[in-house]
MDAnalysis code that builds the backbone (N, CA, C; Angstrom):
import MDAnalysis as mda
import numpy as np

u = mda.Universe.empty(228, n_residues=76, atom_resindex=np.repeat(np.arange(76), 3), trajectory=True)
u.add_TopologyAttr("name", ["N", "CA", "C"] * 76)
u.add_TopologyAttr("resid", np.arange(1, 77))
u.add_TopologyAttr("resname", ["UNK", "UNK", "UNK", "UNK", "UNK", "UNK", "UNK", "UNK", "UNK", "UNK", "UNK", "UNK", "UNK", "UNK", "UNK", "UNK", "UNK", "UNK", "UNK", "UNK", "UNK", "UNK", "UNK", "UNK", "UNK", "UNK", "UNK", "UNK", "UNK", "UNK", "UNK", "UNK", "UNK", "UNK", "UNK", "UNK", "UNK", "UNK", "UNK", "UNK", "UNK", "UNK", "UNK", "UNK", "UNK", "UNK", "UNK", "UNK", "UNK", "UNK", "UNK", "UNK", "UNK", "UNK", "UNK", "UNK", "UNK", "UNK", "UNK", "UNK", "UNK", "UNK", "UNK", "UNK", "UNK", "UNK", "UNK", "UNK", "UNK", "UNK", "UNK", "UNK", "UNK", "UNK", "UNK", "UNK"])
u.atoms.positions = np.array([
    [7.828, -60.727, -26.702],
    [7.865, -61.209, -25.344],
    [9.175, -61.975, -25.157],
    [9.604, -62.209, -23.794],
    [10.793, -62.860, -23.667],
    [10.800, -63.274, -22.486],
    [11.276, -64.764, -22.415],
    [11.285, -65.492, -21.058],
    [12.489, -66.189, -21.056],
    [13.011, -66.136, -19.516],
    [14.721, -66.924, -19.672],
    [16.019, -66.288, -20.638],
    [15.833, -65.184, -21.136],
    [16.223, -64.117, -21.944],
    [15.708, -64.775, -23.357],
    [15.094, -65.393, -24.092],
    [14.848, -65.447, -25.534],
    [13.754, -64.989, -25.599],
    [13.718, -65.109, -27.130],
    [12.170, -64.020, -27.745],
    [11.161, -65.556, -27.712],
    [9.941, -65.047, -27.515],
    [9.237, -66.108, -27.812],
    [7.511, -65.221, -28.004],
    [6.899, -66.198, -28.823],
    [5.497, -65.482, -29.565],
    [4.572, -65.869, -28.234],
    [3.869, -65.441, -27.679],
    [2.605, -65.452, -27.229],
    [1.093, -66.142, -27.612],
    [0.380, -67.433, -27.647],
    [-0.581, -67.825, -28.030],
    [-1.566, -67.471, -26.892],
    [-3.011, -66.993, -27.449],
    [-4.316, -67.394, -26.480],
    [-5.296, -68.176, -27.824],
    [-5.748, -68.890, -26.968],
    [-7.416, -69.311, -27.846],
    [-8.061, -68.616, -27.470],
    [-9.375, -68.135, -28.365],
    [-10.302, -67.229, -27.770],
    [-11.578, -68.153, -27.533],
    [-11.726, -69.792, -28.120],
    [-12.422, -70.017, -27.489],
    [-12.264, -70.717, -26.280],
    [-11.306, -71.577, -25.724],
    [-11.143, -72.120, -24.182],
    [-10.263, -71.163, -23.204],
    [-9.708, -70.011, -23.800],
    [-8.675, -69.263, -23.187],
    [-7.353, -69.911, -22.441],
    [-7.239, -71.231, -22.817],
    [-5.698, -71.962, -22.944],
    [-4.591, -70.734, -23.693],
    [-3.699, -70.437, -22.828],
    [-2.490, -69.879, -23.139],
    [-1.225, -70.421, -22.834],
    [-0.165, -70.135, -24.452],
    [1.195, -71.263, -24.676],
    [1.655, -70.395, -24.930],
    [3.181, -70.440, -25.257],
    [4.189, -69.747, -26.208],
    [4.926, -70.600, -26.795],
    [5.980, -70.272, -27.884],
    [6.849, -71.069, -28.397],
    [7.604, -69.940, -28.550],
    [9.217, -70.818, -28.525],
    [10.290, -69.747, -28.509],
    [10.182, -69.191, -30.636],
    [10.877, -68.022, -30.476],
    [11.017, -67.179, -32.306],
    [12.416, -68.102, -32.820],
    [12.367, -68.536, -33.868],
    [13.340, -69.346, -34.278],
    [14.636, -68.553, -34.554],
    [15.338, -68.937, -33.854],
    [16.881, -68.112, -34.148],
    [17.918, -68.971, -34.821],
    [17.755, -70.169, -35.277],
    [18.664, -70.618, -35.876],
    [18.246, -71.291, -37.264],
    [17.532, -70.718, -38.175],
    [16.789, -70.449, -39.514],
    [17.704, -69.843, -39.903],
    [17.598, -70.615, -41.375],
    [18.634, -70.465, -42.616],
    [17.889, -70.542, -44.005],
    [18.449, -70.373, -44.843],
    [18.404, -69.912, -45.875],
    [17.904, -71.450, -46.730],
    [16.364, -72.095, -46.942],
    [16.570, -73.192, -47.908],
    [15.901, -73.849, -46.547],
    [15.528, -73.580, -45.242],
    [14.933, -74.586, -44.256],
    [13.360, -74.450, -44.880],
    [13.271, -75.618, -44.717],
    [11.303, -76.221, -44.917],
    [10.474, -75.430, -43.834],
    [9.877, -74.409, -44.225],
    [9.101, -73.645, -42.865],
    [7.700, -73.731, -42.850],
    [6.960, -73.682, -41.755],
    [5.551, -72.987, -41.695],
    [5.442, -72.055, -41.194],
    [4.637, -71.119, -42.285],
    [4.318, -69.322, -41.821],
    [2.800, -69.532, -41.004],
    [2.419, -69.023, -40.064],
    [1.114, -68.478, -39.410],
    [0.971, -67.404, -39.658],
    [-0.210, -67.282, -40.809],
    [-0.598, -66.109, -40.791],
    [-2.309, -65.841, -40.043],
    [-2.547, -64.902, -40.122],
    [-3.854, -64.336, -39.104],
    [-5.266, -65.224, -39.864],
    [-5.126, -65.998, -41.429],
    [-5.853, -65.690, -42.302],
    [-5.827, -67.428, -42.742],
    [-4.290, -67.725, -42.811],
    [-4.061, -69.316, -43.685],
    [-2.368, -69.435, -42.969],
    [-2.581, -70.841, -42.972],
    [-0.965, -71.605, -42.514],
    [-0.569, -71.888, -44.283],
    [0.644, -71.109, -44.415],
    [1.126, -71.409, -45.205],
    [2.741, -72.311, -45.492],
    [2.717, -73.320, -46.123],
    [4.123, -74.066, -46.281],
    [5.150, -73.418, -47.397],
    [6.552, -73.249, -47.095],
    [7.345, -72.645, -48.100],
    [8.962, -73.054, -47.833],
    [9.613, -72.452, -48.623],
    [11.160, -72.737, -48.257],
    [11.482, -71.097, -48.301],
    [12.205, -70.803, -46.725],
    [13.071, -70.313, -46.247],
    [13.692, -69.561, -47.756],
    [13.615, -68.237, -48.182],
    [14.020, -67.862, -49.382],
    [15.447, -66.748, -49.293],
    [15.548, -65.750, -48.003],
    [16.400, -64.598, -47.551],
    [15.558, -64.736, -46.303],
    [16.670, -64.429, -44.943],
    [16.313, -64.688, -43.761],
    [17.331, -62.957, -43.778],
    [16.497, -62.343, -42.424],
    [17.140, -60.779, -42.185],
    [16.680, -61.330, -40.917],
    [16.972, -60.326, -39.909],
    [16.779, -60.050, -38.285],
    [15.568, -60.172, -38.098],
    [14.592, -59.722, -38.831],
    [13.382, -59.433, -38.269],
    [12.202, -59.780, -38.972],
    [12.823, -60.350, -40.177],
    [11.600, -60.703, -41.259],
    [12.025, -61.918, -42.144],
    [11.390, -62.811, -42.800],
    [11.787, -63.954, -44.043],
    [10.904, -63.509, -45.048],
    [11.561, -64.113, -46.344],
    [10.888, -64.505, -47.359],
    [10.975, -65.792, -47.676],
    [9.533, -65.654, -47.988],
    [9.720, -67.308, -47.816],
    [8.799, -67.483, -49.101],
    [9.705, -68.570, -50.234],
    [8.629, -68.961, -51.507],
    [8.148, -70.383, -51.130],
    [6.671, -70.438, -51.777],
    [5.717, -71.468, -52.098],
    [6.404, -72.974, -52.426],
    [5.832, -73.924, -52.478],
    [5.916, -75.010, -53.212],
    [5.852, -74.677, -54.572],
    [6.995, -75.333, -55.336],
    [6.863, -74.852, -56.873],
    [7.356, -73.628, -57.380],
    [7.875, -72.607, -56.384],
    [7.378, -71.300, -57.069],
    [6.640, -70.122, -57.101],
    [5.706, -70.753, -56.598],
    [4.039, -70.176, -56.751],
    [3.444, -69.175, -56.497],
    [4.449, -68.529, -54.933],
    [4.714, -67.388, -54.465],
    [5.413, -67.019, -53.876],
    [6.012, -66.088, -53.459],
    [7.141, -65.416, -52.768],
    [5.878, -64.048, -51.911],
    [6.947, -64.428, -50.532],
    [6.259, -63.438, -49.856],
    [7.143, -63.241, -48.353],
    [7.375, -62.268, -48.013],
    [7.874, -61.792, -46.553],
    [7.108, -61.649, -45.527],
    [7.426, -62.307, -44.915],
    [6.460, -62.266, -42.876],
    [7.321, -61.729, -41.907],
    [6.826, -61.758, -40.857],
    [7.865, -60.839, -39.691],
    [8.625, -62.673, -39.102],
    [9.190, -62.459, -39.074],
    [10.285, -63.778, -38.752],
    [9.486, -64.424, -37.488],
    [9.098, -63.676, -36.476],
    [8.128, -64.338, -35.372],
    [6.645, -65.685, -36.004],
    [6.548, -65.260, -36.983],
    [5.589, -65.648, -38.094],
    [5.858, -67.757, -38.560],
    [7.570, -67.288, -38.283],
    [7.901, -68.907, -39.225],
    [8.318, -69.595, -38.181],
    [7.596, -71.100, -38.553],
    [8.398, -71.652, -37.889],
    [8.918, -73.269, -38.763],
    [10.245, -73.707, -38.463],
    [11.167, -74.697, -39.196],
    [10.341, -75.636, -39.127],
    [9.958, -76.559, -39.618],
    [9.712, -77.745, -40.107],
    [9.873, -78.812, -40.779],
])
Protein backbone atom coordinates (compact mmCIF):
# COMPACT_ATOMS: atom_id res chain seq x y z
CA UNK A 1 0.00 0.00 0.00
CA UNK A 2 1.13 3.56 -0.41
CA UNK A 3 0.04 6.91 0.84
CA UNK A 4 1.70 10.44 0.09
CA UNK A 5 3.94 8.31 -2.31
CA UNK A 6 5.65 5.88 0.47
CA UNK A 7 5.10 2.22 1.11
CA UNK A 8 3.38 1.66 4.22
CA UNK A 9 1.87 -1.87 5.89
CA UNK A 10 -1.80 -1.92 6.50
CA UNK A 11 -3.15 -2.96 10.18
CA UNK A 12 -6.92 -4.20 11.06
CA UNK A 13 -7.88 -5.81 14.48
CA UNK A 14 -10.27 -8.41 14.00
CA UNK A 15 -11.56 -7.94 17.24
CA UNK A 16 -12.66 -3.97 17.48
CA UNK A 17 -12.02 -3.45 13.67
CA UNK A 18 -9.71 -0.27 14.53
CA UNK A 19 -7.60 0.28 11.37
CA UNK A 20 -3.74 2.00 11.32
CA UNK A 21 -0.78 1.84 9.12
CA UNK A 22 2.80 2.53 9.66
CA UNK A 23 5.12 3.65 7.02
CA UNK A 24 7.91 0.22 5.61
CA UNK A 25 11.22 1.31 6.96
CA UNK A 26 13.45 2.69 4.27
CA UNK A 27 16.26 3.82 6.08
CA UNK A 28 17.45 0.31 7.83
CA UNK A 29 20.91 -0.72 7.90
CA UNK A 30 22.93 -3.27 8.47
CA UNK A 31 23.52 -3.92 12.65
CA UNK A 32 20.02 -1.69 13.52
CA UNK A 33 18.15 -3.26 16.74
CA UNK A 34 14.81 -4.44 14.97
CA UNK A 35 11.40 -5.95 15.68
CA UNK A 36 10.10 -8.60 13.19
CA UNK A 37 6.05 -9.20 13.23
CA UNK A 38 5.47 -12.27 12.40
CA UNK A 39 1.75 -13.85 11.90
CA UNK A 40 2.75 -16.35 14.86
CA UNK A 41 5.49 -14.41 17.51
CA UNK A 42 7.18 -10.76 17.70
CA UNK A 43 10.50 -11.50 17.36
CA UNK A 44 13.74 -9.19 18.56
CA UNK A 45 17.07 -9.37 16.42
CA UNK A 46 19.88 -7.34 14.82
CA UNK A 47 19.49 -6.23 11.33
CA UNK A 48 21.99 -9.04 9.73
CA UNK A 49 21.93 -8.22 5.37
CA UNK A 50 19.25 -5.72 4.40
CA UNK A 51 18.18 -6.26 0.27
CA UNK A 52 15.11 -4.26 -1.30
CA UNK A 53 12.62 -6.42 -0.29
CA UNK A 54 13.62 -8.71 2.45
CA UNK A 55 16.15 -8.76 5.91
CA UNK A 56 17.90 -11.15 7.74
CA UNK A 57 17.79 -10.64 10.76
CA UNK A 58 19.82 -12.82 13.71
CA UNK A 59 18.54 -13.50 17.31
CA UNK A 60 19.95 -12.29 20.53
CA UNK A 61 23.14 -14.27 21.02
CA UNK A 62 23.14 -15.96 17.85
CA UNK A 63 20.40 -18.15 18.32
CA UNK A 64 18.90 -17.72 15.00
CA UNK A 65 19.15 -16.29 11.75
CA UNK A 66 16.22 -15.88 9.65
CA UNK A 67 14.83 -13.67 6.58
CA UNK A 68 11.35 -11.77 6.56
CA UNK A 69 9.92 -9.65 3.81
CA UNK A 70 11.39 -6.19 4.92
CA UNK A 71 7.60 -4.85 5.40
CA UNK A 72 7.89 -7.35 8.44
CA UNK A 73 10.76 -5.15 10.47
CA UNK A 74 10.57 -2.58 12.18
CA UNK A 75 13.87 -0.35 13.87
CA UNK A 76 13.91 -0.17 17.36
Amino acid sequence: MTVAGHDVVGYLCDHCAHAWSRPVEDDLEVYDVVRVDLPDATLYGTAWQVEADRVQVRGTGGDWLLWVERWRVIVH
